[in-house]
N, C-alpha and C positions, 0 to 999 in steps of 0.2 A: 609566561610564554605558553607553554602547556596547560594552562585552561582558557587562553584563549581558542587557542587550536580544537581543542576538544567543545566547545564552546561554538565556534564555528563549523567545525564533523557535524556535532548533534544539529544544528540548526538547516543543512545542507541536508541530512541523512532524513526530517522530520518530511520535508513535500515528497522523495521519492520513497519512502512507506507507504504514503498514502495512497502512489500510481501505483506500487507493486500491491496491494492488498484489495485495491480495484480491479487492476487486470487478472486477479487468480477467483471474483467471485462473480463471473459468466455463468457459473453454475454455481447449487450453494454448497456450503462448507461451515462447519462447526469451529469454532475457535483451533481447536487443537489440530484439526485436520487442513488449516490455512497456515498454520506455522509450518507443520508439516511440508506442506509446497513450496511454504518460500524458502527454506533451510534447504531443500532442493537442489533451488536455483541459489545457492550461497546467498540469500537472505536473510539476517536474523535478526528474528525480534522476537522481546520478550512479552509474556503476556498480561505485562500490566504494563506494556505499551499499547500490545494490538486491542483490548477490548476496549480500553477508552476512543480509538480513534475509528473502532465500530458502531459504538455509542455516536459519533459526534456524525459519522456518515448517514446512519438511520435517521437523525434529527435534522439532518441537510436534506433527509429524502432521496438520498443515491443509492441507499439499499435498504431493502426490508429484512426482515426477519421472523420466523417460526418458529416451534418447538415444535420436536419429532419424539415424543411418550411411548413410541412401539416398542421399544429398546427399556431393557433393566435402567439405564443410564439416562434421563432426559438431555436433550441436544438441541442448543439453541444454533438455528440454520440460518445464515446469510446469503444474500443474494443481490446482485444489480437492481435494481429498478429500471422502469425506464429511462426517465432520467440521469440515473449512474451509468446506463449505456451510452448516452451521449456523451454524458461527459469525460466517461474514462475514452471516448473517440476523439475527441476535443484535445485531450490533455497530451493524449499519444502523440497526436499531430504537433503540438506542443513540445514534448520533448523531443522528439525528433529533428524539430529545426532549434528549438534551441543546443542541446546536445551537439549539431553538426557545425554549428556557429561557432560553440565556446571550443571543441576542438578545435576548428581551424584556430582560433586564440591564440590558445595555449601550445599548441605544437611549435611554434616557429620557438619558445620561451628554453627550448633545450637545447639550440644549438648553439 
C-alpha cells in the first residue's frame, strides 16, 4: 500500500517540477541558486533530480544554457528560450484549468 502511494506522489510530483523549475527561469539561474527559490516557495527538490530534468529541457529547446567563468567558481546559467516562454505560458494556462477542474472534484469528496 505505501509504495503504491509513494509511487503515485512521485509520479504526480514529476510534471509539477517541471512547471515549477520553468516558471523560476524567466531569468537565469545556476543550479543551486534554482533550488534555492524553489525551497522558497516550499519546493524541494534534490539535485540529482533538478539537473537531469535541466538536461532533458535544454534538449527539448525550452532552455538554453551558458557558463559564467568571471567568478572563482564557474556557473552553468539557465534560461527560457523562446520557446520555453511559450510554453511554460501554455502549461500555466494548463494548470490553471486543470487545477480548478480537479478541485471542484475533489471538494464535494469530504463531505
Amino acid at each position: 500500500m505505501d509504495s503504491i502511494r509513494q509511487s503515485l506522489s512521485t509520479e504526480l510530483r514529476r510534471g509539477t517540477l517541471t512547471l515549477a523549475v520553468l516558471s523560476q527561469l524567466k531569468t537565469p539561474q545556476y543550479g543551486y541558486s534554482l533550488v534555492q527559490l524553489l525551497e522558497k516557495s516550499g519546493i524541494s527538490i534534490e539535485q540529482s533530480t533538478l539537473y537531469p530534468l535541466l538536461r532533458r529541457l535544454e534538449k527539448q529547446e525550452l532552455v538554453t544554457s551558458s557558463w559564467d567563468t568571471s567568478e572563482n567558481r564557474p556557473r552553468r546559467y539557465y534560461v527560457l528560450s523562446e520557446l520555453g516562454i511559450d510554453v511554460l505560458a501554455h502549461l500555466k494556462k494548463e494548470w490553471e484549468k486543470m487545477s480548478k477542474e480537479l478541485y471542484n472534484l475533489l471538494k464535494g469528496e469530504d463531505e
